[in-house]
C-alpha positions as CSV (number, residue, x, y, z in Angstrom):
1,X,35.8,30.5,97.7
2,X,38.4,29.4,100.3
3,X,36.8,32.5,102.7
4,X,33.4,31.1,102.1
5,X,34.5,27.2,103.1
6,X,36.1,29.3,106.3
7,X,33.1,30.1,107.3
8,X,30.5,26.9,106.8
9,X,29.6,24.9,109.8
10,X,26.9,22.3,109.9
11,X,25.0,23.8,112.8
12,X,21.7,22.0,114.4
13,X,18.3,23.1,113.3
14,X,16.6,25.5,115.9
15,X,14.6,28.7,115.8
16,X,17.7,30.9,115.3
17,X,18.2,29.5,111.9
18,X,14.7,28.6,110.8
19,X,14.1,31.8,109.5
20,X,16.7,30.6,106.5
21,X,15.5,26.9,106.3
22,X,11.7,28.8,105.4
23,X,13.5,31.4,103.0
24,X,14.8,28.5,101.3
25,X,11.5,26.8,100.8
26,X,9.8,29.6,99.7
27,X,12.4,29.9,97.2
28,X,11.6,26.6,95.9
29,X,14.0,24.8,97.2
30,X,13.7,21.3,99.0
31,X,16.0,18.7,100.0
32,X,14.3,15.9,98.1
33,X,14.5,17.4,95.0
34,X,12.2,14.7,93.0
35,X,9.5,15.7,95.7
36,X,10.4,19.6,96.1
37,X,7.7,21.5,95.4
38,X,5.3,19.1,97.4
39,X,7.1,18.6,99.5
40,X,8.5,22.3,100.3
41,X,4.2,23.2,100.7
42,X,4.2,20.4,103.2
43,X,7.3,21.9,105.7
44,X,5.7,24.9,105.2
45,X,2.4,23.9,106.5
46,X,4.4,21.8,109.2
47,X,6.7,24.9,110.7
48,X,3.3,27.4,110.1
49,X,1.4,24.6,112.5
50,X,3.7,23.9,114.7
51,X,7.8,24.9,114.5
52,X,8.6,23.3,117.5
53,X,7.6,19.7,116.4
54,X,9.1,20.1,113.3
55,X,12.3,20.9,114.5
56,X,12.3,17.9,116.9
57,X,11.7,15.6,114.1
58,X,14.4,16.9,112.1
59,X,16.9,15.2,115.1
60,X,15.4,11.5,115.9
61,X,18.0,9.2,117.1
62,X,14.9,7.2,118.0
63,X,13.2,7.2,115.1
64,X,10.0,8.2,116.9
65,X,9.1,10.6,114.4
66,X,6.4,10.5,111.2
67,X,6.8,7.8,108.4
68,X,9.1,9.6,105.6
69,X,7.2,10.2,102.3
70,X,9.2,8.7,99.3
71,X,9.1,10.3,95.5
72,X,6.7,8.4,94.7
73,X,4.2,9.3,97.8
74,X,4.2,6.1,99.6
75,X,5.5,6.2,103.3
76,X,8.0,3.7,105.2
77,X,9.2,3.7,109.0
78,X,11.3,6.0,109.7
79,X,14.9,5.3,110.7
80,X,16.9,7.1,113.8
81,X,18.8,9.4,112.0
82,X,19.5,13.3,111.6
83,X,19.4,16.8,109.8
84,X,22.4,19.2,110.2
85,X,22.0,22.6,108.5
86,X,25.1,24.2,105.9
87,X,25.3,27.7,107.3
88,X,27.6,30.3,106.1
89,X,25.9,33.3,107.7
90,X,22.5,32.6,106.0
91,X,21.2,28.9,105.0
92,X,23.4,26.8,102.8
93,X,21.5,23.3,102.6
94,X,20.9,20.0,104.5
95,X,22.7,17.0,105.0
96,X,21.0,13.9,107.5
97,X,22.7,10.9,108.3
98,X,20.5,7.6,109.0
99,X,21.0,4.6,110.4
100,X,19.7,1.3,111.7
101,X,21.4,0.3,115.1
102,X,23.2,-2.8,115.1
103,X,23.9,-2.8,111.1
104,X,25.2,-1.1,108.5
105,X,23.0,-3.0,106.0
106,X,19.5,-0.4,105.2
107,X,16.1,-1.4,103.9
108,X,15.8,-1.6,100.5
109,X,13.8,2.1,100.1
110,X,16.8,4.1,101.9
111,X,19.4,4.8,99.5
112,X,22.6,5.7,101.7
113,X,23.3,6.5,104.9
114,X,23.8,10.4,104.3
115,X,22.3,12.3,101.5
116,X,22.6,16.2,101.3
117,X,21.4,19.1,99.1
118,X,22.8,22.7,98.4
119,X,20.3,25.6,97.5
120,X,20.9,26.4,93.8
121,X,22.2,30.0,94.6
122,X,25.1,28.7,97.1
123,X,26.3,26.0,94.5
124,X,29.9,25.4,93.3
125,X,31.8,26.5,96.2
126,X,32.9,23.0,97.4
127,X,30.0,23.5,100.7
128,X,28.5,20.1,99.8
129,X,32.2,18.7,99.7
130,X,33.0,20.2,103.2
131,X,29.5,19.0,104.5
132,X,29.7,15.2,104.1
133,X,33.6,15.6,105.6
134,X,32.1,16.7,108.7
135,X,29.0,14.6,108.8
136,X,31.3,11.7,108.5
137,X,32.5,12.4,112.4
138,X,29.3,11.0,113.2
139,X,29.3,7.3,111.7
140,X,33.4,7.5,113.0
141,X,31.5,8.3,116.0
142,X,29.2,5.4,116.0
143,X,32.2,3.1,114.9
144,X,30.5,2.3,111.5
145,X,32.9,0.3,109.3
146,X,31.5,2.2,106.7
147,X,28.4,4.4,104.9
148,X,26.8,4.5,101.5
149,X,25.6,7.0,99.6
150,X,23.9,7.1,96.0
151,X,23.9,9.5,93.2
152,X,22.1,9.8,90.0
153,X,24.2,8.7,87.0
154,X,24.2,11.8,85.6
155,X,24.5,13.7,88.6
156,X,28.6,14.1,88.1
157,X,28.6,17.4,91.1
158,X,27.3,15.0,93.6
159,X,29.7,12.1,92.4
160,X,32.6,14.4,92.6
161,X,31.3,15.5,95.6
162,X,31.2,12.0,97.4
163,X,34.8,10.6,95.8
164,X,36.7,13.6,97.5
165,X,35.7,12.1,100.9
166,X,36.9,8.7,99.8
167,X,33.5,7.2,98.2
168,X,34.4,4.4,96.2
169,X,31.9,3.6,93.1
170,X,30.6,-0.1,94.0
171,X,27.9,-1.0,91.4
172,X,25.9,1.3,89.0
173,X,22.0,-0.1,90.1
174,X,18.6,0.8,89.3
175,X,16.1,2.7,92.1
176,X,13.6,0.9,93.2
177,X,10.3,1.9,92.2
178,X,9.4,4.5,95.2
179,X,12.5,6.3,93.4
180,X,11.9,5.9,90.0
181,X,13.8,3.3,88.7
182,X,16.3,5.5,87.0
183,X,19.9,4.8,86.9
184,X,22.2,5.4,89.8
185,X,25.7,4.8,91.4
186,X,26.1,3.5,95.2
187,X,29.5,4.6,96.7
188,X,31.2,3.6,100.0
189,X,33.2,5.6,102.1
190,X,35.1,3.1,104.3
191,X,35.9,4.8,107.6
């Protein structure tokens, strides 16, 4: 496993490693994993259209591009924000980081500032872990006090994930409805 870590950089989305991103989805696999089958058909139809644009949206520190589609199918305004790709030699997952300027505070719909997501097959060897370490250069970066994330209560991978990069558990809440008003935690990572 520690070979594997060796090797994992978060690397920018671009033709050279699309190839992966669309193996991925064709596989089933979606970062919004209470939308990922719908949501998989729709990148696919987006890259098949046009690759180009869907790249460029995938990196919008202007927040320029299309409304984001929540669980439940309603849209809001996107914020600026990001996608990094996990590569290891082949696609890993995603992580983004989203912001608004001026604030750390985020609408009520976003859940946290970063939220990743490892393909099934390249699970358990600490990639998520390593991920959100280096996406947190970016809101050091920004000189961000601080970023949230959430994680399903039962989702005890991703909660492990977020305390070994310093998340501290701040209230166990309920989703809003877009989300599915299940039960979640919301961590901070001070920075």
């Amino acid at each position: 496993m520690a070979d594997a870590l060796a090797t994992l950089e978060l690397v920018w989305p671009s033709r050279e490693y699309l190839p992966g991103y669309v193996a991925a989805l064709e596989r089933g696999w979606h970062a919004d994993t209470r939308r990922a089958d719908v949501a998989s058909r729709e990148e696919l139809e987006d890259i098949a259209r046009d690759a180009d644009a869907f790249l460029e949206h995938l990196v919008d520190f202007e927040a320029k591009g299309p409304p984001v589609t929540l669980p439940d199918g309603s849209t809001v305004p996107r914020l600026p924000g990001f996608v990094r790709w996990m590569w290891d030699g082949d696609f890993c997952g995603s992580i983004g980081f989203r912001w608004q300027p001026g604030t750390t505070d985020l609408p009520p719909t976003c859940l946290g500032h970063i939220g990743y997501s490892v393909v099934p097959w390249k699970q358990q060897r600490g990639y998520a872990t390593q991920a959100l370490r280096i996406m947190l250069e970016h809101p050091r970066a920004m000189r961000m006090s601080f970023v949230e994330l959430t994680a399903d209560l039962d989702n005890a991978p991703s909660q492990r994930v977020i305390t070994a990069n310093g998340g501290v558990l701040v209230r166990r809440f309920q989703y809003p409805p877009q989300h599915g008003e299940r039960n979640g935690h919301q961590y901070r990572i001070q920075l």
